[in-house]
C-alpha positions as CSV (number, residue, x, y, z in Angstrom):
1,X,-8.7,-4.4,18.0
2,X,-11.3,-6.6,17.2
3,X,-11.4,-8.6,14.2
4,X,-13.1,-7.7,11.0
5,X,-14.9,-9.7,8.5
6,X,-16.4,-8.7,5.4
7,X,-19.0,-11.5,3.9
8,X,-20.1,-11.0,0.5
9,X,-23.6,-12.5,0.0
10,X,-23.3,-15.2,3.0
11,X,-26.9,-15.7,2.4
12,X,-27.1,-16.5,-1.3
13,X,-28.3,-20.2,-1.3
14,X,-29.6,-19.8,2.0
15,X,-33.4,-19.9,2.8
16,X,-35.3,-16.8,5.1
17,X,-34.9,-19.5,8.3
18,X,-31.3,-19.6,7.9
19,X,-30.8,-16.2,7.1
20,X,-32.5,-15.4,10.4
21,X,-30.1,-18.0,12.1
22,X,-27.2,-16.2,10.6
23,X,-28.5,-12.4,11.4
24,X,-29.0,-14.0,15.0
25,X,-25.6,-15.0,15.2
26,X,-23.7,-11.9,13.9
27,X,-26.1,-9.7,16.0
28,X,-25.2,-12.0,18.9
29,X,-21.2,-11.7,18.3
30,X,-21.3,-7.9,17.5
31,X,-19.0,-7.3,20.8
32,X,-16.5,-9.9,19.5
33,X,-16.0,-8.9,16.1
34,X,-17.0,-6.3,13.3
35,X,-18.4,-7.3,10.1
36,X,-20.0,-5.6,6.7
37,X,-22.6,-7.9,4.7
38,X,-23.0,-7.6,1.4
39,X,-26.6,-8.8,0.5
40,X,-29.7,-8.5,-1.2
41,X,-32.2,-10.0,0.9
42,X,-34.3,-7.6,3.1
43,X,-34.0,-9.8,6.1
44,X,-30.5,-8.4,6.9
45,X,-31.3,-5.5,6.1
46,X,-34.1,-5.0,9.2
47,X,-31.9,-6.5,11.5
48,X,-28.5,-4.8,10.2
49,X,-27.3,-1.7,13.1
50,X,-26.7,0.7,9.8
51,X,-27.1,0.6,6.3
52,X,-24.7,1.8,3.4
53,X,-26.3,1.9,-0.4
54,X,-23.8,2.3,-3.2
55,X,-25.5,2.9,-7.1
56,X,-24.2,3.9,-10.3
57,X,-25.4,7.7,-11.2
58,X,-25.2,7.9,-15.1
59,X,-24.9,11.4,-15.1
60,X,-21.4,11.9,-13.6
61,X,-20.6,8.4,-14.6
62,X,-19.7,7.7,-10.8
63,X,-20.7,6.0,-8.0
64,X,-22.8,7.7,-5.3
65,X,-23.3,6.3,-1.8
66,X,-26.1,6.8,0.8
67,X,-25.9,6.3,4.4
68,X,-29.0,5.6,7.2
């Protein structure tokens, strides 16, 4: 199988450049290796092959999830 990484806000302290260096890179890999980003910057988000949300709903007091 192929290995699986999971990077939890990679992009943080990085600028939109190198953000797009780093989307670049993953999206160039993708037949080596699977990977789920965690991040808040829209830039991986239009370059990302699917998207899972996750938010709090208050009313069940549980999380709810929402796949494109």
């Amino acid at each position: 199988p192929a290995p699986f990484f999971v990077m939890d806000e990679v992009d943080a302290a990085l600028d939109n450049v190198n953000v797009l260096k780093v989307c670049n890179y993953i999206r160039q890999r993708s037949d080596d290796f699977q990977c789920i980003v965690i991040s808040l910057k829209d830039m991986f988000y239009e370059r990302s092959q699917s998207l899972v949300g996750i938010c709090r709903d208050v009313g069940t007091n549980s999380s709810r999830n929402l796949t494109l």
